[in-house]
C-alpha positions as CSV (number, residue, x, y, z in Angstrom):
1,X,-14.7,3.8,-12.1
2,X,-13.5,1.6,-9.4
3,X,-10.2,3.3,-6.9
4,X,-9.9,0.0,-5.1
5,X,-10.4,1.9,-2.0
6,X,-13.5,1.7,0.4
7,X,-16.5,4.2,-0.4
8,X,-15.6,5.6,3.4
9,X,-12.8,4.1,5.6
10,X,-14.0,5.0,9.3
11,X,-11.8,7.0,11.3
12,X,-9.2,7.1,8.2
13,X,-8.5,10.7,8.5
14,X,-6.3,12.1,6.2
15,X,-4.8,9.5,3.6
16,X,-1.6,9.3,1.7
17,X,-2.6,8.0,-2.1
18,X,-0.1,7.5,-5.2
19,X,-1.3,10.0,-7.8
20,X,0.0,8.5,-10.4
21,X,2.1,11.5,-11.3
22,X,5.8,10.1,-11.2
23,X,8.2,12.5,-13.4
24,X,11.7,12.1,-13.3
25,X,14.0,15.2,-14.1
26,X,16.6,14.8,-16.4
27,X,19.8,17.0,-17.5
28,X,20.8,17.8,-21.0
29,X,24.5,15.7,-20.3
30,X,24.4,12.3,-19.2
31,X,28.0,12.7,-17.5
32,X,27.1,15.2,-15.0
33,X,24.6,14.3,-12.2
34,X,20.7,15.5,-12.2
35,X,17.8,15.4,-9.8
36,X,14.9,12.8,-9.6
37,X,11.2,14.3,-9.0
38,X,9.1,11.2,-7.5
39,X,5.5,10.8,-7.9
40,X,3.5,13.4,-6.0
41,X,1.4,11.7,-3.3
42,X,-1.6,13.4,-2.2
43,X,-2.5,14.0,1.3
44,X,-5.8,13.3,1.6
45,X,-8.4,11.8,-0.4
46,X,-11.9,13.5,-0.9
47,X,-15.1,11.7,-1.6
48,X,-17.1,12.6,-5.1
49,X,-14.4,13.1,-8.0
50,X,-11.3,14.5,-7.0
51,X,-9.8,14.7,-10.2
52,X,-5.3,15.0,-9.3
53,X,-3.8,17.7,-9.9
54,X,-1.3,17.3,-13.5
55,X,2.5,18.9,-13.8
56,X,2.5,21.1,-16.8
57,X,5.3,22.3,-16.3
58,X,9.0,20.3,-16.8
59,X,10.8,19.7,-13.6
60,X,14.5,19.9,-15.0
61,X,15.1,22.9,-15.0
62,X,13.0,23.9,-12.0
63,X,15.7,21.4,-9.7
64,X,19.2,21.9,-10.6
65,X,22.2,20.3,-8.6
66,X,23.5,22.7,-6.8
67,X,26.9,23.3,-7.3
68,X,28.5,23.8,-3.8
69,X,26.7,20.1,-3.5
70,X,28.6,19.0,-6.6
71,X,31.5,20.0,-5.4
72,X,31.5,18.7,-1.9
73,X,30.0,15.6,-3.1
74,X,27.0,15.4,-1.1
75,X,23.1,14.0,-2.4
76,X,20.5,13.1,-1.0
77,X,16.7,12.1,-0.3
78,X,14.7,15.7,0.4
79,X,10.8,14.9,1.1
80,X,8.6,17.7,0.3
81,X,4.9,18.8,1.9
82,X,3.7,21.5,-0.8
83,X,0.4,23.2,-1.1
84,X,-1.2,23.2,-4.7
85,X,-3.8,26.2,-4.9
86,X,-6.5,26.2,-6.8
87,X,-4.8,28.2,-9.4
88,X,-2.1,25.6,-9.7
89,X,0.9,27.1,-8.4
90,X,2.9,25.9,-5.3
91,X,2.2,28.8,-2.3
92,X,3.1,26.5,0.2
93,X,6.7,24.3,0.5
94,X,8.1,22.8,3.7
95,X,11.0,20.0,4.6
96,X,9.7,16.4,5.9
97,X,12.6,14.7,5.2
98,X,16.2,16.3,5.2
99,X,18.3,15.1,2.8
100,X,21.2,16.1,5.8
101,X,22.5,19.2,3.2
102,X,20.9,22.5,3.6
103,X,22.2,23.2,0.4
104,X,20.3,20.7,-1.0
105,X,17.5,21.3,0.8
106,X,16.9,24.9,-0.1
107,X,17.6,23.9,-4.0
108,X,14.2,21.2,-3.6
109,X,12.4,23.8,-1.5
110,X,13.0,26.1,-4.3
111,X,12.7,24.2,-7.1
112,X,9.1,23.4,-6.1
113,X,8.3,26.6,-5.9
114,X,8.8,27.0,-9.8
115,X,6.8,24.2,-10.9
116,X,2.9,24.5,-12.3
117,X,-0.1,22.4,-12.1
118,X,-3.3,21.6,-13.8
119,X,-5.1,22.1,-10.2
120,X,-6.6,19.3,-8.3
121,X,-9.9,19.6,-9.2
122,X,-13.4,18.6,-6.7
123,X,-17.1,18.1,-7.9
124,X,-15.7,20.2,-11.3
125,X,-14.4,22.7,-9.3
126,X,-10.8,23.8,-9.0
127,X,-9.4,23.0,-5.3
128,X,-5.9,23.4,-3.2
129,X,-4.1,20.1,-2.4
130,X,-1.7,19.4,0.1
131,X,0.6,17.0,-1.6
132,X,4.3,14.9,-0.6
133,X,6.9,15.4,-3.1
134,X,10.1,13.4,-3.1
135,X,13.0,15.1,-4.7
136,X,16.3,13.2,-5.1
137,X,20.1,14.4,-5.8
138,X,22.2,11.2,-6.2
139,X,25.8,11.1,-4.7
140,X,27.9,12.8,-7.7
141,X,30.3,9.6,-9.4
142,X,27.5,7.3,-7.7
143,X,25.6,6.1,-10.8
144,X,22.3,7.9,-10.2
């Protein structure tokens, strides 16, 4: 199977690469305001069958809007850098991107915390990935 990607790039280092894995989070009433999980983008790309690592488990509930942030109507972009061990849970979280609300912040930081993985997996062998994560909380009243 062809990536579209070079066998070796020289000098590429460590690469950022779509995995394919866009999930969006969704809330049980269309008239109040959810978060949006983006597609996990792996941070660096291994030669021999990496195989990505797959969310099992559902992100809705894992990212509620917090409702301080409801309230003062903020939202906002939050980009995540989270560790994916080997036995599919995320050990590792930290802010790249503020969304400019700790609130908000702290609600992605933990929300990643909760969800699970089908680990990345190397040569057959299950492998920790460092991985980007966007999480977005859209302005409450703004339409998503």
């Amino acid at each position: 199977m062809h990536s579209g990607l070079p066998p070796r790039a020289a000098g590429s280092g460590v690469l950022a690469v779509l995995a394919g894995l866009a999930v969006a989070a969704s809330t049980a009433c269309a008239d109040e305001p959810g978060s949006e999980v983006g597609a996990l983008r792996v941070d660096q790309l291994r030669e021999g069958g990496l195989v990505w690592p797959v969310l099992e488990s559902p992100p809705s509930p894992a990212f509620p809007y917090p409702a301080e942030a409801l309230e003062a109507g903020a939202g906002g972009d939050i980009l995540l850098r989270i560790r994916i061990s080997d036995a599919g849970r995320v050990d590792s979280v930290a802010v790249v991107t503020s969304s400019g609300h700790a609130v908000l912040d702290s609600a992605a930081v933990a929300g990643a915390r909760l969800l699970r993985y089908r680990p990345a997996r190397h040569g057959g062998v299950p492998t920790a990935i460092w991985a980007q994560l966007p999480v977005r909380y859209p302005v409450p009243g703004s339409g998503g």
